[in-house]
N, C-alpha and C positions, 0 to 999 in steps of 0.2 A: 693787148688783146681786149678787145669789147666788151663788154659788160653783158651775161646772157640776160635771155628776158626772165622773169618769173617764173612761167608757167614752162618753158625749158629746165629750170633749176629745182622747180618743185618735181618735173619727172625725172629728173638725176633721182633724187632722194629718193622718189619712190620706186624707182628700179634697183637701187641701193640696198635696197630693206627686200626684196623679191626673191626666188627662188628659181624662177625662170628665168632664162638667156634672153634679156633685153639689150636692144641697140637705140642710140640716139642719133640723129645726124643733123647739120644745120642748115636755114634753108637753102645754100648751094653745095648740100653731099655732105660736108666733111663730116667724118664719122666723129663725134665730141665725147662718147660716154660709150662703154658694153660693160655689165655686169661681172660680177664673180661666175655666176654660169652661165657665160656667154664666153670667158678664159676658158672654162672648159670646153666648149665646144671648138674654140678657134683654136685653144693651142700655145697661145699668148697672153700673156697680162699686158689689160692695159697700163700701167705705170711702164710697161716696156714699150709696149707702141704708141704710145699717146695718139693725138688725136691725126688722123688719116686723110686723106684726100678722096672724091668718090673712085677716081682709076684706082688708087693704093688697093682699097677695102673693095671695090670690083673684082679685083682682078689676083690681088693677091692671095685668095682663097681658093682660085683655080674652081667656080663655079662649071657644072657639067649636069646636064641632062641624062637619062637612063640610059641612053647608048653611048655619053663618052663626048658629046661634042657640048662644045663651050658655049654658056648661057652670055649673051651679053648682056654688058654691062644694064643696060637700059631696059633690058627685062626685070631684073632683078625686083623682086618687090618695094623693095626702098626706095631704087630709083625712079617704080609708079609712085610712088605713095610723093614721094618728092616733086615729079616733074608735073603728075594729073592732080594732087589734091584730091587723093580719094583712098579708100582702102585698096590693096593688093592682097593677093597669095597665092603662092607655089612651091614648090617641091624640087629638090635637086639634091647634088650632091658635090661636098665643098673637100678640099683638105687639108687637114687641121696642120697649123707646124709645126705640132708637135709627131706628122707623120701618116696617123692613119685616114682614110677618106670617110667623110660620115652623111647619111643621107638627112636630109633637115627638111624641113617644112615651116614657111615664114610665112607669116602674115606681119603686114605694115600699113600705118595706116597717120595721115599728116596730123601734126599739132597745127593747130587754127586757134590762134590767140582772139582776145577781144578784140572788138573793129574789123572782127574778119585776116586778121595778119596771121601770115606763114611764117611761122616758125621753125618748122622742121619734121620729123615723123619721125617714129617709133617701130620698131622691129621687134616682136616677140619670134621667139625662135625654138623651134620641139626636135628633136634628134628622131628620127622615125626609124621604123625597121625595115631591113631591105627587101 
């Protein structure tokens, strides 16, 4: 396995230490890091799903729009924030495996290392009311 950059490893720690449901991912998707409540929102520990693929973490949360139909992949905020290098954010609703469906609201937005390099983005994640 590769050795992450710095400023990926510095934002582990500091999503580490948060109280908020943070995601990391690398710069081709794979999901590499979600928080303590980011488990709570998904349903999952990471020590159980380790790191993901972007279809895996696309799709496996069964994302859906307020009438029911499936957000693709490539909507998804991460997936802007990954493919345009820019901030994203939307609204939707996922469900958790541990069962129940919860509506979230994400904003993401790219890691831009020195020299302009992409590193990957960041997913802050809020559990919204229905």
């Amino acid at each position: 396995m590769p050795q992450k950059a710095i400023e990926v490893i510095l934002t582990r720690q500091l999503a580490s230490c948060l109280a908020m449901p943070i995601i990391i991912a690398s710069p081709d998707g794979t999901l590499i890091y979600y928080n303590d409540s980011a488990e709570r929102v998904f349903g999952l520990r990471f020590a159980e799903s380790g790191e993901m693929t972007p279809l895996e973490w696309s799709t496996k949360f069964d994302p859906t729009d307020g009438n029911g139909a499936p957000v693709p992949p490539e909507d998804l905020p991460l997936s802007v924030a990954l493919a345009e290098h820019r901030p994203a954010h939307g609204s939707f609703w996922i469900r958790g495996l541990d069962g129940p469906r919860r509506r979230i609201a994400v904003t993401a937005f790219p890691i831009i290392g020195q020299a302009e390099r992409a590193l990957g983005a960041v997913a802050i994640i809020w559990e919204t009311a229905e």
